[in-house]
C-alpha positions, 0 to 999 in steps of 0.5 A: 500500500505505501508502495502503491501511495509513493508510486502515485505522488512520484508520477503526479509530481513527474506529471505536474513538473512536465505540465509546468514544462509545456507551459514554459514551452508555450510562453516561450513560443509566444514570446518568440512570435511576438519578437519575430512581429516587432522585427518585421515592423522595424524592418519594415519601418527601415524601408520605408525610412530609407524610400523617405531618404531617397526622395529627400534625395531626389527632391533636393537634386531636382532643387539645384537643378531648377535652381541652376536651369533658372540661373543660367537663363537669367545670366543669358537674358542680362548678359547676352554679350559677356560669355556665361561663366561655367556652371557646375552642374551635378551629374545627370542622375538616372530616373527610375522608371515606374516599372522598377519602382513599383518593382521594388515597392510591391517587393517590399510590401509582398515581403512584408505581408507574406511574413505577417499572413504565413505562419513560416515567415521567412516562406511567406516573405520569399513568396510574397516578394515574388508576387509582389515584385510582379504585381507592382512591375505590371502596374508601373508598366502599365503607367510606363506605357500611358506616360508615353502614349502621353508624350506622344501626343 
């Protein structure tokens, strides 16, 4: 009988102990999920500060541009028999076609979504990527396509 007694209390503190593991395990898990979210928002969040930096960057460089094309036509009007002084101008920067930047857009916000929709983040970010990409080319193509119609006429 007392062999049957502390039989019973060893398997149900072995029962209780294994109970307090699964928790532990859960918590964890649920800890993990939570700091997987928080990295997807900061990179997220890097994105779209890095896009912000570049079109800080491009809206300044079209300033100096206007800036100088405006220079130079003044320096011409008032001064149309001394030669212009030579104007440093910034290399041409190549601009991004609609094509590319939806690309890269509908990159990132694939990515972004897929990792937040499938339950295997890094999966659901590699798919989404790819959709995104696709989508987000074939609409900047579409507008690539109406801008030219556009020019045309």
């Amino acid at each position: 009988m007392k062999a049957l007694i502390s039989m019973l209390l060893a398997a149900s503190t072995l029962a209780a102990c294994n109970t307090q593991s699964d928790k532990q395990e859960a918590l964890l898990k649920s800890q993990q999920k939570t700091i997987d979210s928080m990295r997807v928002a900061m990179e997220k969040q890097a994105i779209i500060d890095s896009m912000n930096a570049l079109q800080a960057q491009r809206q300044e460089a079209e300033k100096w541009e206007d800036l100088e094309k405006t220079e130079a036509t003044n320096h011409t009007h008032t001064a149309a028999s001394a030669p212009a002084p030579a104007v440093a101008q910034a290399p041409a920067k190549k601009k991004w076609s609609h094509t590319a930047k939806g690309a890269l857009v509908g990159a990132g916000t694939g990515a972004i979504t897929g990792a937040i929709v499938n339950k295997k983040r890094v999966e659901g970010a590699l798919i989404g990527t790819v959709i995104g990409a696709g989508v987000g080319a074939g609409t900047g193509a579409i507008v690539d396509h109406t801008v030219k119609k556009r020019q045309q006429q």
